[in-house]
N, C-alpha and C positions, 0 to 999 in steps of 0.2 A: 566340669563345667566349662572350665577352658575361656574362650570370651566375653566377655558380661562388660557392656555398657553402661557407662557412669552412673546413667540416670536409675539404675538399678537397687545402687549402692547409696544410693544418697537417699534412696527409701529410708522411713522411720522402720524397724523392727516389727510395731506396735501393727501395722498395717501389713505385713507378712502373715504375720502368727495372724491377724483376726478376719482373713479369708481370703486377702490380697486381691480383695475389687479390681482398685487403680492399677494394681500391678499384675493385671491376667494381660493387657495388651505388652507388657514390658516383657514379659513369659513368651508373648509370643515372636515379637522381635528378636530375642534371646535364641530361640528358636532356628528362626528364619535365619540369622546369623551365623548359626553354629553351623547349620546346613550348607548352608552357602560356602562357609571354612573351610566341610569336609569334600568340595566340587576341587575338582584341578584345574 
């Protein structure tokens, strides 16, 4: 996973496990992030 922003982590559990609505946009941040890591 490698970089994961706070606002990630500070999620409840309860909202992962039950489809992670609020956190498909954190998913994609996550994402774009990671991408961005793997540019030189």
């Amino acid at each position: 996973m490698g970089i994961q922003p706070p606002a990630a982590s500070i999620q409840p559990p309860a909202t992962l496990a039950a489809g992670n609505r609020g956190g498909d946009g954190f998913e994609v941040m996550r994402r774009n992030r990671w991408i961005r890591a793997q540019r030189p």
